[in-house]
Biopython code that builds the backbone (N, CA, C, O; Angstrom):
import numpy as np
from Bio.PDB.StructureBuilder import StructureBuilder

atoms = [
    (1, "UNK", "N", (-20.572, -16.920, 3.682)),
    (1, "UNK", "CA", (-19.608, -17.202, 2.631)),
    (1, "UNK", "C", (-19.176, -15.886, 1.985)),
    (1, "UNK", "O", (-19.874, -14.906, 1.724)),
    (2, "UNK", "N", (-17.665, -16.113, 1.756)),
    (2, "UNK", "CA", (-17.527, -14.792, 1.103)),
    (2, "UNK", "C", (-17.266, -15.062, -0.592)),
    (2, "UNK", "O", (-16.829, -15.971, -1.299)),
    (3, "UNK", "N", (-17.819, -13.680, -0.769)),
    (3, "UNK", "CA", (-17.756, -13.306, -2.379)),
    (3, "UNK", "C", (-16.581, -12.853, -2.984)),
    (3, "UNK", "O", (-15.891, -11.964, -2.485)),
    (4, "UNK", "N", (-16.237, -13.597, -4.365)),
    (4, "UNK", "CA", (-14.919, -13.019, -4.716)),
    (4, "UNK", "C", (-15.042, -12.515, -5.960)),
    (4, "UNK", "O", (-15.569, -13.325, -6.723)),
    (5, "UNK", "N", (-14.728, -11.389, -6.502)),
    (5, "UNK", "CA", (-14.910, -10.264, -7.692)),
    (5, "UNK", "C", (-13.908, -10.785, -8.797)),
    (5, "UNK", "O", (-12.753, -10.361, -8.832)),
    (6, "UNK", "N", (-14.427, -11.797, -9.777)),
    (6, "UNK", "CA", (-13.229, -11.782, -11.063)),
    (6, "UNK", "C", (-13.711, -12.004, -12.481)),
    (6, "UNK", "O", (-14.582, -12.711, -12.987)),
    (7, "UNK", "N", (-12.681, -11.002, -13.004)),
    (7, "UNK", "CA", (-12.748, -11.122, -14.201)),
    (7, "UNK", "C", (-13.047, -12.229, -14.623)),
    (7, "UNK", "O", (-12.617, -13.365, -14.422)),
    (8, "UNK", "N", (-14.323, -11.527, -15.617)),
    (8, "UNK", "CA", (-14.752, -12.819, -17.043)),
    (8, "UNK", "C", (-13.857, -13.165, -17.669)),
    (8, "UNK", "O", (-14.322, -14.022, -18.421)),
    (9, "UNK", "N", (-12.874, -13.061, -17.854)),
    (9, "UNK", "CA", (-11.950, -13.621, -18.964)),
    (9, "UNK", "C", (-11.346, -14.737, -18.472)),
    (9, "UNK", "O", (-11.066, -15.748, -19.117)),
    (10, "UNK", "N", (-11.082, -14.461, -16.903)),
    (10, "UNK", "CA", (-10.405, -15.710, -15.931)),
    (10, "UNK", "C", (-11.384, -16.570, -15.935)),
    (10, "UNK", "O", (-10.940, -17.588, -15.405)),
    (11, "UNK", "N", (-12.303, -16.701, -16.192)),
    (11, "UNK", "CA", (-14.159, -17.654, -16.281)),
    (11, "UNK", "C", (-13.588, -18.059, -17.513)),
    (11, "UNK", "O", (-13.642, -19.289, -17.487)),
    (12, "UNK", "N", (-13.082, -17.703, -18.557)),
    (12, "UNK", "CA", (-13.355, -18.208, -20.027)),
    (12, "UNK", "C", (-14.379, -17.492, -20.740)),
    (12, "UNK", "O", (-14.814, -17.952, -21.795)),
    (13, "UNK", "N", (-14.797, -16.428, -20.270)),
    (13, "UNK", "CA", (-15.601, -15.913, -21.257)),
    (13, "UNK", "C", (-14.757, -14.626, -22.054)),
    (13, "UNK", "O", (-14.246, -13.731, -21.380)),
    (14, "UNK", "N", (-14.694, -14.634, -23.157)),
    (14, "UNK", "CA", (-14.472, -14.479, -24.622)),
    (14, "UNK", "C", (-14.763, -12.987, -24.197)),
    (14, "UNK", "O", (-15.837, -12.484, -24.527)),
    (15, "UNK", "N", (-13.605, -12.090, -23.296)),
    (15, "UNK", "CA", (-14.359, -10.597, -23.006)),
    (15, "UNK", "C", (-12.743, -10.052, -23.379)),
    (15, "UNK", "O", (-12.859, -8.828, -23.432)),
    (16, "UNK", "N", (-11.768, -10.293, -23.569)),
    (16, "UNK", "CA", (-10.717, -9.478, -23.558)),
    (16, "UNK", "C", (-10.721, -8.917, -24.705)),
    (16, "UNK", "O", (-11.505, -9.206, -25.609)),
    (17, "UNK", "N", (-9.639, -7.870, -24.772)),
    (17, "UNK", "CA", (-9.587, -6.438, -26.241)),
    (17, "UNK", "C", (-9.628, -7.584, -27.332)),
    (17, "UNK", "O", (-10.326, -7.283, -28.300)),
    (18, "UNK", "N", (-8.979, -8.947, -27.395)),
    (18, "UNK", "CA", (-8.628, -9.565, -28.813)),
    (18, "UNK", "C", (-9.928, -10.298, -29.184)),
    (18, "UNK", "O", (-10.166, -10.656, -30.337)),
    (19, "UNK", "N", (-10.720, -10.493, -28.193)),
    (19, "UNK", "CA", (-11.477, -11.573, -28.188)),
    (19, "UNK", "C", (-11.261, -13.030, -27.621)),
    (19, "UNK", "O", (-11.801, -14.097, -27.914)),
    (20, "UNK", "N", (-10.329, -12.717, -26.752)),
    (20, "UNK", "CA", (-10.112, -14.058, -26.447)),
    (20, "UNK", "C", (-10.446, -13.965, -24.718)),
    (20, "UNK", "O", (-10.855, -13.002, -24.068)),
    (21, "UNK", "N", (-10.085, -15.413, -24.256)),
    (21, "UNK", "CA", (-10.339, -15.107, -22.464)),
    (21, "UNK", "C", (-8.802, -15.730, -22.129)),
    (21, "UNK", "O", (-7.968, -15.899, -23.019)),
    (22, "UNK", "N", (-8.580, -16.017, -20.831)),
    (22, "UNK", "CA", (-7.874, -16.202, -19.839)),
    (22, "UNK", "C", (-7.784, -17.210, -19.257)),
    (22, "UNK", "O", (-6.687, -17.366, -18.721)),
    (23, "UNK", "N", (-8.754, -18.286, -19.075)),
    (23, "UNK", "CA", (-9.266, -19.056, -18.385)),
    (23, "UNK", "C", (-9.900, -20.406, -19.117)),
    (23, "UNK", "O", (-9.311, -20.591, -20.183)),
    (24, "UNK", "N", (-10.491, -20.984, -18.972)),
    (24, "UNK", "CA", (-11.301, -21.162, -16.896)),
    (24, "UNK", "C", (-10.016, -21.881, -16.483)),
    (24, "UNK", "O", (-9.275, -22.510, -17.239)),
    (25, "UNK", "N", (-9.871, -21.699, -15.226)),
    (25, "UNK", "CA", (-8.984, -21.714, -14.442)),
    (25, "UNK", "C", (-9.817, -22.826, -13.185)),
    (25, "UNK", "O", (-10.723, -22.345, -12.505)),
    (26, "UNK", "N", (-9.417, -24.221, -13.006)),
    (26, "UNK", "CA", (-9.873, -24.991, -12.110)),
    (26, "UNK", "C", (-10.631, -24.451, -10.689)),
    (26, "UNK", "O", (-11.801, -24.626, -10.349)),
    (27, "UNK", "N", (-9.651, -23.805, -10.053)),
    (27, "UNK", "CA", (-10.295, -23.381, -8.572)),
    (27, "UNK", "C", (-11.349, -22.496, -8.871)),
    (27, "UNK", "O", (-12.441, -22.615, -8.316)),
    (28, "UNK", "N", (-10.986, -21.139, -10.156)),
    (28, "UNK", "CA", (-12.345, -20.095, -10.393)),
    (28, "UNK", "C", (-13.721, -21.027, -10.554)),
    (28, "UNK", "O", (-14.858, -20.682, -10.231)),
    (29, "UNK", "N", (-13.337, -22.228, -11.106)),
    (29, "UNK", "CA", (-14.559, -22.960, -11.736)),
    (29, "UNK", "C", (-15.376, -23.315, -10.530)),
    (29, "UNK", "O", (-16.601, -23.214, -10.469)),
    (30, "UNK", "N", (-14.403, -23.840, -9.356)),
    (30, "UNK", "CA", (-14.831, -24.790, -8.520)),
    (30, "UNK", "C", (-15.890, -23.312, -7.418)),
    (30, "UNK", "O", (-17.062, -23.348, -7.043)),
    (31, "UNK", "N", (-15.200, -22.594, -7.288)),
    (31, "UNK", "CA", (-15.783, -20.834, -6.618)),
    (31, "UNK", "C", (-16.860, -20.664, -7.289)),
    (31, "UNK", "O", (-17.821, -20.109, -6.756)),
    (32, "UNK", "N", (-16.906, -21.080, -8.506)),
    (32, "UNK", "CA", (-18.067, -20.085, -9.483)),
    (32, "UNK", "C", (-19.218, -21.032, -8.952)),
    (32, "UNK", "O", (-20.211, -20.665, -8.324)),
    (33, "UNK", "N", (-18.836, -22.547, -9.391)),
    (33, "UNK", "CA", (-19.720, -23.747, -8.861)),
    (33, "UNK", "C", (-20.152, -23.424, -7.686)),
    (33, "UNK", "O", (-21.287, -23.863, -7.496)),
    (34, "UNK", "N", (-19.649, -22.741, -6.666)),
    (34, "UNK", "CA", (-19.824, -23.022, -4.682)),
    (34, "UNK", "C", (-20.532, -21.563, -5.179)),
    (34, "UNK", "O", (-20.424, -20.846, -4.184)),
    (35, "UNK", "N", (-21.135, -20.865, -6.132)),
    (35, "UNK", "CA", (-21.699, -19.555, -5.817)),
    (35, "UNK", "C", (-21.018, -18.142, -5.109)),
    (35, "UNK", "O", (-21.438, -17.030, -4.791)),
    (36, "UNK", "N", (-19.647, -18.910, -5.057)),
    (36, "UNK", "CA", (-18.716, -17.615, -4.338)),
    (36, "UNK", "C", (-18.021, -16.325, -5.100)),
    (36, "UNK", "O", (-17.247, -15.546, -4.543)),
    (37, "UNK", "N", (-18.532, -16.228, -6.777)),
    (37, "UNK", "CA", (-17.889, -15.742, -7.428)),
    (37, "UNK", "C", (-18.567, -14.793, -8.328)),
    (37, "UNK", "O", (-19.015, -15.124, -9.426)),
    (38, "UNK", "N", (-18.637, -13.480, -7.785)),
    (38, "UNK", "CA", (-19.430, -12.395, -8.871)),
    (38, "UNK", "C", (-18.308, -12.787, -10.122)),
    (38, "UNK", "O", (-17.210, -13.296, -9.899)),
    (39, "UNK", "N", (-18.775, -12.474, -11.336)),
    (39, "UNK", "CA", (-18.037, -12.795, -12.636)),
    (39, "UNK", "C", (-18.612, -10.723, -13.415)),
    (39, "UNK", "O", (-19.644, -10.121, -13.713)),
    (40, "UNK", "N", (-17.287, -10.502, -13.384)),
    (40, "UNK", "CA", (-17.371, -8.662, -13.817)),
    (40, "UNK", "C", (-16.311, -8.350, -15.143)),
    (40, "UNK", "O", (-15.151, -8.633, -14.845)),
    (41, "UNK", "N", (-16.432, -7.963, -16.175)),
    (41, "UNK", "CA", (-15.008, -7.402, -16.968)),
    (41, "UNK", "C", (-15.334, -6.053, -16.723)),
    (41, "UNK", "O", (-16.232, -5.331, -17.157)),
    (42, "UNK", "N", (-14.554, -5.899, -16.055)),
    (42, "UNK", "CA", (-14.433, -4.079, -15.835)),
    (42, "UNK", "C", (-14.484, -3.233, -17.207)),
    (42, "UNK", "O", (-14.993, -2.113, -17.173)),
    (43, "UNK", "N", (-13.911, -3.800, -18.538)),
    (43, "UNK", "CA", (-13.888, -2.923, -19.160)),
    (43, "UNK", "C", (-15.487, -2.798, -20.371)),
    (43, "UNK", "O", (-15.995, -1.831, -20.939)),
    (44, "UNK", "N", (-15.744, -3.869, -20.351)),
    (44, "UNK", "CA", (-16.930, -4.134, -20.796)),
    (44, "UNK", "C", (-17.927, -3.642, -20.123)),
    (44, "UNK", "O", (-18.859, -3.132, -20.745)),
    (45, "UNK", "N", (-17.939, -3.692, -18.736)),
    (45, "UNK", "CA", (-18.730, -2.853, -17.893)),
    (45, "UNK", "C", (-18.504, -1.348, -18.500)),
    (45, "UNK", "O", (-19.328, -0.947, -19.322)),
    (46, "UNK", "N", (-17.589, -0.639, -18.182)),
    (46, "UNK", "CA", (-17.848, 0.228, -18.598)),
    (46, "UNK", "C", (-17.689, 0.904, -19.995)),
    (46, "UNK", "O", (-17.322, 2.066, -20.168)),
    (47, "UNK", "N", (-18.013, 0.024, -20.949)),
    (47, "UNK", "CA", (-18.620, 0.659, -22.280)),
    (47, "UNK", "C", (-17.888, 0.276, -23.185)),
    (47, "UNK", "O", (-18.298, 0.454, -24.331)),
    (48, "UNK", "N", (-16.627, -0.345, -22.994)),
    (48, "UNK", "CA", (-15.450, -1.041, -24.415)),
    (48, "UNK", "C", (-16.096, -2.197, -24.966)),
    (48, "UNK", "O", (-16.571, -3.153, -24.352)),
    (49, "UNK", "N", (-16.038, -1.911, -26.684)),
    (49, "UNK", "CA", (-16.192, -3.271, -27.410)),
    (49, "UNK", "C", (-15.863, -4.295, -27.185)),
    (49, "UNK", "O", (-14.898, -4.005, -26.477)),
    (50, "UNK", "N", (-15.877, -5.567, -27.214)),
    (50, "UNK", "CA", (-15.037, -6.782, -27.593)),
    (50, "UNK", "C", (-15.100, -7.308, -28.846)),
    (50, "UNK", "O", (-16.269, -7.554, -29.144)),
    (51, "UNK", "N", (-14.230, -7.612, -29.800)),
    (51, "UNK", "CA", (-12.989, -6.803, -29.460)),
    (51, "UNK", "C", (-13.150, -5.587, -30.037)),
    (51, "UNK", "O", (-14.075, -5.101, -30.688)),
    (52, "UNK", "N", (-11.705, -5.025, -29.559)),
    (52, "UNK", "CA", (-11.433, -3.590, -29.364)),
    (52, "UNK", "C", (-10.166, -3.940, -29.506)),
    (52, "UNK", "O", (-9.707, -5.082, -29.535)),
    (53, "UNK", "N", (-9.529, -2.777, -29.609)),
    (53, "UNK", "CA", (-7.726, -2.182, -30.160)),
    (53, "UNK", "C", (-7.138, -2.134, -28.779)),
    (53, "UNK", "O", (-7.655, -1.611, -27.792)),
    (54, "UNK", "N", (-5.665, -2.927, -28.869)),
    (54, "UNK", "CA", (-4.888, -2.986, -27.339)),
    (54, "UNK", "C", (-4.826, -1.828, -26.786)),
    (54, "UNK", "O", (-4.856, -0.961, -27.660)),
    (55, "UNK", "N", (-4.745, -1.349, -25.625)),
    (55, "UNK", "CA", (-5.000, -0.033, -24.960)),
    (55, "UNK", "C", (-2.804, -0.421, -24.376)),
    (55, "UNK", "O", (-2.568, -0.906, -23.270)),
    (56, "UNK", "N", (-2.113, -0.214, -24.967)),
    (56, "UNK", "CA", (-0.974, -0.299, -24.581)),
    (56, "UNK", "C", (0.071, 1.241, -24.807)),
    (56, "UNK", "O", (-0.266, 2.195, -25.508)),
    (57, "UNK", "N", (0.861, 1.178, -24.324)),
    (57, "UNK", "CA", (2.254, 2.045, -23.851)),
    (57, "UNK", "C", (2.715, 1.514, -24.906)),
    (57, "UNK", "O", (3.038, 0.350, -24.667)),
    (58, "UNK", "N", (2.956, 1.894, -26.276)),
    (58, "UNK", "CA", (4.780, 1.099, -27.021)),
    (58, "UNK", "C", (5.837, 1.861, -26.123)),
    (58, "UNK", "O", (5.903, 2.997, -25.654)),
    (59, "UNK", "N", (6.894, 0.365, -26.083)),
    (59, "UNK", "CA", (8.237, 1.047, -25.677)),
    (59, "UNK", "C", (8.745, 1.792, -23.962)),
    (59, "UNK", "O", (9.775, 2.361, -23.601)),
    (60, "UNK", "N", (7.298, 1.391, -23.150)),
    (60, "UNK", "CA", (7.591, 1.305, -22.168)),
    (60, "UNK", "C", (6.737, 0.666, -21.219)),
    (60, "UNK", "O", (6.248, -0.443, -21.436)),
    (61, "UNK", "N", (6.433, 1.655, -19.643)),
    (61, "UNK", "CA", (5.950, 0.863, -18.662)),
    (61, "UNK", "C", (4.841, 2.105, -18.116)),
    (61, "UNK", "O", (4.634, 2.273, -16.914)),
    (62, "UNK", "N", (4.188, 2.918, -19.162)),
    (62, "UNK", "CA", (3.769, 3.945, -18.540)),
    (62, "UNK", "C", (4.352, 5.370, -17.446)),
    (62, "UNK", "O", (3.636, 6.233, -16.938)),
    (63, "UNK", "N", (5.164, 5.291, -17.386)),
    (63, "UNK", "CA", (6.142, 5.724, -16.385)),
    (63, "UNK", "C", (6.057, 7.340, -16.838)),
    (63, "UNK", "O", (6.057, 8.162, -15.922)),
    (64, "UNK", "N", (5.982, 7.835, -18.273)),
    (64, "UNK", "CA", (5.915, 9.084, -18.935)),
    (64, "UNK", "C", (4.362, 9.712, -19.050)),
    (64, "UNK", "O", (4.028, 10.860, -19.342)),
    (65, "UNK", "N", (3.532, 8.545, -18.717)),
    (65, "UNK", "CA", (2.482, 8.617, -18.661)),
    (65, "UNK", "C", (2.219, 9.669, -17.370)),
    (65, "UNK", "O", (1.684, 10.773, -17.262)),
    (66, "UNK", "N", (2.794, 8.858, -16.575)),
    (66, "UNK", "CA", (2.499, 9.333, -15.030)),
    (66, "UNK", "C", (2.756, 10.571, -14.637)),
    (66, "UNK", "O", (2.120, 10.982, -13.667)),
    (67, "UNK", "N", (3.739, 11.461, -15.282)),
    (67, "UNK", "CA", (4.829, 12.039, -15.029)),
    (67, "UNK", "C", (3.910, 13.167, -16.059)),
    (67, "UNK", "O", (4.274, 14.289, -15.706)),
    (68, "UNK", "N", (2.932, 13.283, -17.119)),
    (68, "UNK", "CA", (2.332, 13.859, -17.587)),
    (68, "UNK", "C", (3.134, 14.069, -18.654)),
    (68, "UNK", "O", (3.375, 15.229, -18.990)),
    (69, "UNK", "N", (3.802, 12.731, -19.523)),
    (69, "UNK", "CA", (4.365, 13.669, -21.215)),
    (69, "UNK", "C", (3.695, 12.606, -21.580)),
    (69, "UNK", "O", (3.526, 12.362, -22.774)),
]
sb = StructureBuilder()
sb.init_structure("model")
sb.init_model(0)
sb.init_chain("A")
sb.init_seg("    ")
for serial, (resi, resn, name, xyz) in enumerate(atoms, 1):
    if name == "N":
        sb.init_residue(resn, " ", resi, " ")
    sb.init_atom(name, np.array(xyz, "f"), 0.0, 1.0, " ", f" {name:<3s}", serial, name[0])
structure = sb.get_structure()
Protein backbone atom coordinates (compact mmCIF):
# COMPACT_ATOMS: atom_id res chain seq x y z
CA UNK A 1 0.00 0.00 0.00
CA UNK A 2 1.11 3.27 -0.73
CA UNK A 3 1.63 6.20 1.62
CA UNK A 4 0.36 9.61 1.03
CA UNK A 5 2.09 12.83 2.78
CA UNK A 6 -0.71 15.56 3.88
CA UNK A 7 -1.08 18.31 5.54
CA UNK A 8 -2.71 18.45 9.05
CA UNK A 9 -4.85 21.10 8.30
CA UNK A 10 -6.47 19.01 5.31
CA UNK A 11 -7.10 16.28 8.49
CA UNK A 12 -8.83 19.15 10.42
CA UNK A 13 -6.33 19.66 12.72
CA UNK A 14 -6.27 23.27 13.99
CA UNK A 15 -2.36 23.79 12.53
CA UNK A 16 -2.68 26.75 10.09
CA UNK A 17 -0.98 30.54 10.78
CA UNK A 18 -4.81 31.62 12.02
CA UNK A 19 -5.53 28.71 13.89
CA UNK A 20 -7.79 27.26 11.92
CA UNK A 21 -7.64 23.89 9.54
CA UNK A 22 -8.76 23.03 6.05
CA UNK A 23 -10.52 20.03 6.35
CA UNK A 24 -11.38 16.93 7.05
CA UNK A 25 -12.00 16.33 3.74
CA UNK A 26 -14.09 12.83 3.12
CA UNK A 27 -11.57 10.75 0.97
CA UNK A 28 -8.38 12.19 3.44
CA UNK A 29 -10.61 10.68 6.21
CA UNK A 30 -11.35 7.51 4.43
CA UNK A 31 -6.95 7.24 3.56
CA UNK A 32 -6.26 8.23 7.10
CA UNK A 33 -8.89 5.33 8.21
CA UNK A 34 -7.11 2.63 5.47
CA UNK A 35 -3.64 3.76 7.34
CA UNK A 36 -2.47 5.25 3.98
CA UNK A 37 -1.84 8.67 5.26
CA UNK A 38 1.33 10.16 7.10
CA UNK A 39 -0.47 13.46 8.58
CA UNK A 40 2.76 16.37 8.54
CA UNK A 41 2.32 20.47 8.76
CA UNK A 42 5.44 21.37 7.32
CA UNK A 43 5.45 24.50 9.02
CA UNK A 44 4.93 23.39 12.47
CA UNK A 45 7.43 20.83 11.78
CA UNK A 46 9.76 23.10 11.35
CA UNK A 47 9.45 25.42 14.32
CA UNK A 48 6.31 28.06 13.51
CA UNK A 49 3.75 28.82 16.22
CA UNK A 50 0.14 28.18 15.77
CA UNK A 51 -1.03 30.68 15.48
CA UNK A 52 1.40 32.83 14.00
CA UNK A 53 1.26 36.12 11.65
CA UNK A 54 0.33 35.46 7.73
CA UNK A 55 3.67 34.93 6.00
CA UNK A 56 2.20 36.89 2.77
CA UNK A 57 3.46 39.21 -0.31
CA UNK A 58 0.95 42.52 -0.01
CA UNK A 59 0.12 43.56 -3.47
CA UNK A 60 1.48 40.82 -5.34
CA UNK A 61 2.52 37.22 -6.40
CA UNK A 62 6.07 37.13 -5.10
CA UNK A 63 7.47 37.73 -8.44
CA UNK A 64 9.93 40.77 -6.85
CA UNK A 65 10.70 38.39 -4.44
CA UNK A 66 12.29 36.14 -6.91
CA UNK A 67 13.99 38.60 -8.86
CA UNK A 68 15.79 39.69 -5.45
CA UNK A 69 14.02 43.35 -4.55
Amino acid sequence: MHKILVSRCLLGHRVRYDGGASGPFDQLANWLQEGRVVALCPEVAGGLPTPRAAAEIPGGQGLQVLEGK
